[in-house]
DRENDONU-51101 format. One line per 2 residues: for each residue x, y, z of C-alpha. Coordinates in steps of 0.1 Angstrom, whole numbers, plus 5000, padded with zeros to 4 digits. Last residue first. Example, Ala and Ser with C-alpha at 12.3 -4.5 7.8 and 13.67 -1.06 7.14 Angstrom:
residues 2
5137:4989:5071  5123:4955:5078
end
This chain:
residues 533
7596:3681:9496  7641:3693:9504
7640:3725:9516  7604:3740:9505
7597:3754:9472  7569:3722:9466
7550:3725:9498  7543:3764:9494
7530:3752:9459  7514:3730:9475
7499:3756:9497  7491:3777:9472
7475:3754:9448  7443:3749:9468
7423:3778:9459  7430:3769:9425
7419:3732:9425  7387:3742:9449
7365:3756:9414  7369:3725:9401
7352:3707:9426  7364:3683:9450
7347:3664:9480  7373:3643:9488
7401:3658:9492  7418:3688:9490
7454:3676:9490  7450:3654:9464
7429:3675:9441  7460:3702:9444
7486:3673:9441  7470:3662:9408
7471:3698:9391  7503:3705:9403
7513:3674:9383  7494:3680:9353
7508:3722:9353  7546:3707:9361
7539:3684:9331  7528:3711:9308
7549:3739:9320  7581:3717:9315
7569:3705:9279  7562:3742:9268
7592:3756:9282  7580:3782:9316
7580:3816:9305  7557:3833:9329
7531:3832:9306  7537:3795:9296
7534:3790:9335  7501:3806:9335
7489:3788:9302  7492:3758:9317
7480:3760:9350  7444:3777:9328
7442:3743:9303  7445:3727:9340
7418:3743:9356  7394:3738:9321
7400:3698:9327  7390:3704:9363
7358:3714:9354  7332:3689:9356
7348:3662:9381  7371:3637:9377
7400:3649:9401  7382:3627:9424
7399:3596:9412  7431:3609:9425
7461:3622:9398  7494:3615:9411
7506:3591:9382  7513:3613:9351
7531:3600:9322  7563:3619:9309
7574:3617:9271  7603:3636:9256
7602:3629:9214  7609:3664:9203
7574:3670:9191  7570:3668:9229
7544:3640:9247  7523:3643:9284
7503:3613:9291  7476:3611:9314
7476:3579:9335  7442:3586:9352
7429:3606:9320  7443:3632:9298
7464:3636:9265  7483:3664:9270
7502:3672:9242  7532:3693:9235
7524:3707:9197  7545:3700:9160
7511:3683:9153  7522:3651:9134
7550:3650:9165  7530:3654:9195
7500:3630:9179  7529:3606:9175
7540:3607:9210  7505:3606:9223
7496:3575:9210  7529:3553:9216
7524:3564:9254  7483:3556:9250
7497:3524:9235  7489:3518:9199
7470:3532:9170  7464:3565:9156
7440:3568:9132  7413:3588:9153
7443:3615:9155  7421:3645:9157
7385:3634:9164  7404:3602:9183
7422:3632:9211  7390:3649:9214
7373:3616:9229  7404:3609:9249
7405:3639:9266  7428:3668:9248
7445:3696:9262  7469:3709:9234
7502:3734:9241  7516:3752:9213
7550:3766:9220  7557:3794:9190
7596:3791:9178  7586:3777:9145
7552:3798:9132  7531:3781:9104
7538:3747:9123  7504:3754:9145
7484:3763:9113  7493:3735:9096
7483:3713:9123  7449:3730:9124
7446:3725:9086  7459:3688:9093
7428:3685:9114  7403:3695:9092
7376:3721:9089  7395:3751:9072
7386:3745:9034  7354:3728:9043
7339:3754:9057  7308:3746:9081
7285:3767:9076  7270:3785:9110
7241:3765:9130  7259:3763:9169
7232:3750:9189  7256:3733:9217
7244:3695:9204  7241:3704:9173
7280:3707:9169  7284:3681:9193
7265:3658:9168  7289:3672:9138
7323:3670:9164  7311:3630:9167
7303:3626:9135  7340:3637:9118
7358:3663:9106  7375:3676:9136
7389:3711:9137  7361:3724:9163
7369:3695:9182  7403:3712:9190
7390:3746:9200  7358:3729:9214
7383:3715:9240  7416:3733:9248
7442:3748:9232  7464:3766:9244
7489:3790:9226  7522:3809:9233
7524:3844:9209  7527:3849:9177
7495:3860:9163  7490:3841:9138
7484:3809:9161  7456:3825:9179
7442:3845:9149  7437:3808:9133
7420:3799:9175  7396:3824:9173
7385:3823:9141  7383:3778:9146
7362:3788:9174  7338:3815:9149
7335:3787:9127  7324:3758:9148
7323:3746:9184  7313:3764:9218
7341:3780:9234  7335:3764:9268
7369:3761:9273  7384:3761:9238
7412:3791:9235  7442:3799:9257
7467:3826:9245  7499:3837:9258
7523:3866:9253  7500:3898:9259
7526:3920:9261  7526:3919:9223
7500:3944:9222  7488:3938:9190
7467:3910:9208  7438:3931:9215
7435:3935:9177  7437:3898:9164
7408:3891:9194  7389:3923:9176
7392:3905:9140  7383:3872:9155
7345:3885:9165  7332:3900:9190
7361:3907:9211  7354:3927:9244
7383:3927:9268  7380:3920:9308
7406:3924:9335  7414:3893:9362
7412:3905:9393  7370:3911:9399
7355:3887:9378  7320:3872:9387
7297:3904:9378  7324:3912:9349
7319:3875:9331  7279:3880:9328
7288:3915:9305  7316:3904:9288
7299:3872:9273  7273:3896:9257
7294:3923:9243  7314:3888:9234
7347:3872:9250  7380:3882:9261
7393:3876:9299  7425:3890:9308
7450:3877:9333  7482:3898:9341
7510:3888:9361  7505:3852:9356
7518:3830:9390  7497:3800:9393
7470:3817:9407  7460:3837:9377
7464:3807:9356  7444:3793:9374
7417:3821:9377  7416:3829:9339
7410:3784:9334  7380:3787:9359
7366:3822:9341  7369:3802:9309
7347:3772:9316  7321:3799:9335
7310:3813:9304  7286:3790:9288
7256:3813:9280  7268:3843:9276
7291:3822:9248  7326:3807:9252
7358:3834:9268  7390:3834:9254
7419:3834:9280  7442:3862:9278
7476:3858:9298  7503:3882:9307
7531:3877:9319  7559:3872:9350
7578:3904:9336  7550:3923:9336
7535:3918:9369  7567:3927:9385
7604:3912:9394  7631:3923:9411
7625:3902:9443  7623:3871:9421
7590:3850:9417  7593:3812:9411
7595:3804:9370  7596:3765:9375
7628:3750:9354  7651:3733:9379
7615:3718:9390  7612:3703:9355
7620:3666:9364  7626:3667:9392
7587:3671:9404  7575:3640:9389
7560:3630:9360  7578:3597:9351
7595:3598:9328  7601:3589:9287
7630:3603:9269  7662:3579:9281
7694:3571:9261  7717:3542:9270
7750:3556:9274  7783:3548:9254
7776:3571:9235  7779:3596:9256
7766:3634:9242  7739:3636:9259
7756:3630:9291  7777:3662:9289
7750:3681:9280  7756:3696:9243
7717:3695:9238  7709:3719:9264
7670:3732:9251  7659:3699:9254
7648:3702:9287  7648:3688:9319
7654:3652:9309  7675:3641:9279
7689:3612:9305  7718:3591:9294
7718:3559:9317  7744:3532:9325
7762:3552:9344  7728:3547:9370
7750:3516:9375  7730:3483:9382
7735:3476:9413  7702:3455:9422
7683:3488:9433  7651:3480:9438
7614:3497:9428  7583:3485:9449
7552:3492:9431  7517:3493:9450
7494:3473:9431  7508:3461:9395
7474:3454:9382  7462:3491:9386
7493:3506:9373  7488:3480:9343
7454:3490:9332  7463:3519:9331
7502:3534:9321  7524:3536:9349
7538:3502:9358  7537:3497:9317
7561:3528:9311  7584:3507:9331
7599:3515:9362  7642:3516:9368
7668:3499:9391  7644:3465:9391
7608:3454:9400  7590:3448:9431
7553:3445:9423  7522:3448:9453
7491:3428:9454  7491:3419:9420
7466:3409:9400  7475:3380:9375
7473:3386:9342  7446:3364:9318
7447:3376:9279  7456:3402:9252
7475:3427:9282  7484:3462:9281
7506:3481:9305  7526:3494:9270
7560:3485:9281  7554:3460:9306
7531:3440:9290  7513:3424:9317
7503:3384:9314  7526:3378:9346
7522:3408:9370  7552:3427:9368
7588:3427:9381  7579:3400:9404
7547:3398:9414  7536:3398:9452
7502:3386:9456  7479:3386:9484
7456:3356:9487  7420:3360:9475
7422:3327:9458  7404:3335:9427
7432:3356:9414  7459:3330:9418
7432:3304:9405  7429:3326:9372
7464:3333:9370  7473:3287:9373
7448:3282:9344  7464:3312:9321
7495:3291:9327  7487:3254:9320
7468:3265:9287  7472:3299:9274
7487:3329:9284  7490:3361:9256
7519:3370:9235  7547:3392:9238
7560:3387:9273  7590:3412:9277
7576:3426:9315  7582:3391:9329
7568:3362:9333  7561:3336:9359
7577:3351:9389  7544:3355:9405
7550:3352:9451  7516:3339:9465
7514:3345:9501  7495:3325:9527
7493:3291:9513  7466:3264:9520
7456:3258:9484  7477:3283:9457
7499:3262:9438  7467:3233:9433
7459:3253:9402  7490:3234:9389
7526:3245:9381  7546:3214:9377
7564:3208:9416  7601:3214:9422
7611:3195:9445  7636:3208:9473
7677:3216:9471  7671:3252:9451
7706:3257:9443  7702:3242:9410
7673:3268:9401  7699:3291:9407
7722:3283:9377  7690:3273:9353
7675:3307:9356  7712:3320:9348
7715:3298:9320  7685:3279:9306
7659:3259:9319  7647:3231:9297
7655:3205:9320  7631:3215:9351
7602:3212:9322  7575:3235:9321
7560:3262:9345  7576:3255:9377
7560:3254:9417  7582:3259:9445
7571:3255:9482  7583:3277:9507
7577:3273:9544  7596:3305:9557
7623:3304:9584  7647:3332:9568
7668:3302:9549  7635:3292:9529
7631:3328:9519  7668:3331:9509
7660:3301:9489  7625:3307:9471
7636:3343:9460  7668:3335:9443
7643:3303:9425  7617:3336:9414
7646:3355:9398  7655:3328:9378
7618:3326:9369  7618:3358:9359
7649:3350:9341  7633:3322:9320
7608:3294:9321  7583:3304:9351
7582:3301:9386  7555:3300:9408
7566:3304:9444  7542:3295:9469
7549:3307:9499  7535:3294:9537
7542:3315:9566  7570:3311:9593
7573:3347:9600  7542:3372:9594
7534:3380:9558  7540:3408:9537
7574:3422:9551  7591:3391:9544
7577:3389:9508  7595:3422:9503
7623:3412:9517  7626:3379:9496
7622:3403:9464  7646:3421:9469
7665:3388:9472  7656:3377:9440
7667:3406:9422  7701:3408:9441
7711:3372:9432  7697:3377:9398
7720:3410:9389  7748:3388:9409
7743:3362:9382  7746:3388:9356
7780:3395:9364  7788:3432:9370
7816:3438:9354  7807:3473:9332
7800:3449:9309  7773:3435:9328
7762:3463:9333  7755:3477:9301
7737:3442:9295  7716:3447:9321
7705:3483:9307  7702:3469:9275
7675:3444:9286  7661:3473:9302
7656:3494:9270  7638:3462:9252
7617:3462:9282  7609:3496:9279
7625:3523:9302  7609:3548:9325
7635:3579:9342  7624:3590:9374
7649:3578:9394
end
């Protein structure tokens, strides 16, 4: 179940069912009581709920709730935003069956209650709370009482996991046959609290996926119509596992690739030896490392696997790479930024084989004051040309050659030097970037988001806070450029390489530096190619 759907998408996905004959009543029925079992297992028996209810389904939801909690022992009081009269269909169905008062939704809903259960809004709210409501989620969150929200914290836009005004903080969220891109994406993963996902019988028929890749368009359920199409996941193992190049026992170093990672100045060398050794240890049959005379020399005491090449200047990196065994590029860790970066990366993309690009490779495309002050910042001094100093001359670059996968590794400060136009959810964000820049991108963070020119999204959810450490981002440039060596699809490689990355700092601990993430792979990847992880 690792397809995500908007709001908009799962408002079709209950109307699919319903034609498929199941009555939306018993979609509301078997909302309400998931969530009655999952107040039940948040409080002891007999404890006092306050259900808030709100105007529409969520509220519907919220009155399903109320009763079966009532009938379980619990002391359940109802509270409703607006007028009993003005409900509506369904909502107004089971809020008949609720036989108690209903009492106007007050900052009183919370005093002397044990568990507050938010079915207020839903994920489709378009506009921020005001007045009786935004008053009734700021004494929920004052209270210090746990909170169970029902489908997602009222205030949350579950699409984007945005918000323009008060949202209640959940304790934990139980919401319906699918998550929403807005359970994922930060702020709203954090607001949700842990997330509870029910099945309320709505068929998984329902559902076209373009999952694993897009390279098998005639798939039978691509080609339904009938089916509600999905291209944004979750980041999960299933999704690309089909796809992950394991060894085989006729297999050699050749055949699983070979990957040159280009190396920054004397100076600033270690960023590349951490991205040669990922992708080293994430299965690349060959690594080499290419830098300077000078650059060479520091990276041989540290490097004893992985082979070294001397390139001191693009024309020797476009040489080295004649050898079209050498199938996969990665450029920008520690690169320093300027001219000879942007060489490295234009005889990159000419070359024809799989790229990466990674930090000063993309800033060093930038035109604005941030890539300038960096620019001083690392003591580069050559001209700056305007001709080639743009992003839409990197982008150009990339689309020069169709059938090359370019992979990008931005943070979010890269990310705005290239797209700084871009507007929208970090989902919305990244799929356009992906698209002007005919490039998978991997636009990092807690919730980082992984896009296809195609229009497949995934967002990434294992990563601990720890994985924020000085480093890691070049560990993950090198997981990717491993499995685009071994010939992993782009978007596959990049969202198996982001969530191998997370599991790695997950499994080490507390504690992490960037140089643990590779010695620490093995045994997840042991973990993952085990019966049934």
């Amino acid at each position: 179940m690792y397809e995500l759907l908007t709001t908009d998408q799962m408002t079709e996905a209950d109307g699919r069912a319903v034609a498929l004959g199941v009555p939306s009543l018993t979609l509301m029925e078997n909302a309400g009581r998931a969530v009655a079992d999952e107040a039940a297992r948040m409080v002891r028996a007999g404890s006092r709920i306050a259900v808030l209810c709100g105007p529409g389904n969520n509220g519907g939801d919220g009155f399903v709730a109320a009763r079966l909690l009532r009938a379980k022992g619990f002391d359940v009081r109802v509270w409703l935003l607006g007028e009993r009269k003005a409900l509506k269909g369904d909502a107004a169905v089971m809020a008949a069956k609720w036989e108690l008062p209903m009492r106007p939704a007050s900052e009183d809903a919370v005093q002397s209650m044990h568990l507050v259960i938010d079915a207020m809004f839903g994920a489709g709210l378009a506009r921020p709370l005001e007045g009786d409501a935004a008053e009734v989620v700021a004494a929920v969150n004052a209270s210090g009482l746990p909170v169970l929200a029902v489908d997602v914290p009222s205030g949350l836009n579950g699409s984007t996991g945005a918000h323009d005004g008060p949202v209640v903080q959940a304790t934990r969220t139980v919401t319906f046959f699918r998550k929403k891109p807005g359970h994922l994406l930060m702020p709203g993963r954090a607001l949700c609290g842990t997330l509870v996902v029910a099945d309320i019988a709505i068929p998984s028929t329902v559902l076209a996926t373009a999952s694993a890749s897009a390279s098998t368009p005639d798939a039978s359920a691509q080609r339904d119509d009938s089916a509600l199409r999905v291209t944004t996941f979750e980041n999960v193992p299933s999704l690309w596992r089909s796809h992950y190049p394991w060894p085989q026992a006729d297999g050699h170093k050749y055949t699983r690739g070979h990957a040159v990672a280009v190396s920054g100045p004397a100076h600033q060398t270690g960023a590349a030896r951490l991205a040669a050794r990922g992708a080293l240890r994430i299965g690349a049959g060959l690594v080499t490392v290419a830098g300077s005379s000078e650059a060479t020399a520091v990276n041989a005491v540290h490097l004893t696997a992985m082979m070294l090449a001397v390139c001191n200047r693009a024309a020797d990196l476009r040489t080295l790479l004649a050898d079209k065994r050498k199938n996969v590029l990665l450029v920008g860790p520690g690169a320093s930024i300027g001219d000879e970066t942007r060489a490295y990366a234009d005889a990159a993309l000419a070359s024809g084989a799989h790229v990466v690009l990674d930090a000063d490779a993309l800033t060093s495309f930038a035109e604005n004051d941030d890539a300038k002050i960096e620019t001083v910042q690392f003591g580069f001094t050559g001209a700056r040309t305007p001709a080639n100093v743009s992003p839409q001359a990197l982008f150009e670059a990339i689309r020069a050659a169709p059938g090359r996968s370019v992979v990008m590794t931005p943070h979010e400060g890269e990310f705005k030097r290239l797209f700084g136009d871009l507007a929208g959810s970090k989902l919305a964000r990244a799929l356009v970037a992906a698209e002007r820049a005919g490039a998978v991108v991997i636009l990092k963070g807690p919730d980082t988001v992984i896009a296809s020119p195609d229009g497949r999204a995934a967002i990434n959810t294992n990563a601990p806070a720890w994985l924020a450490t000085a480093g890691s981002g070049d560990v993950l440039a090198g997981f990717v450029t491993g499995l685009l060596a071994q010939g992993m699809p782009a978007f596959e490689a990049a969202c198996a390489a982001v969530w191998l990355h997370g599991e790695c700092a997950t499994a080490f601990g507390l504690g992490l530096i960037a140089e643990d993430l590779p010695e620490t792979l093995p045994k997840v990847l042991q973990a993952l190619r085990a019966p049934n992880p």
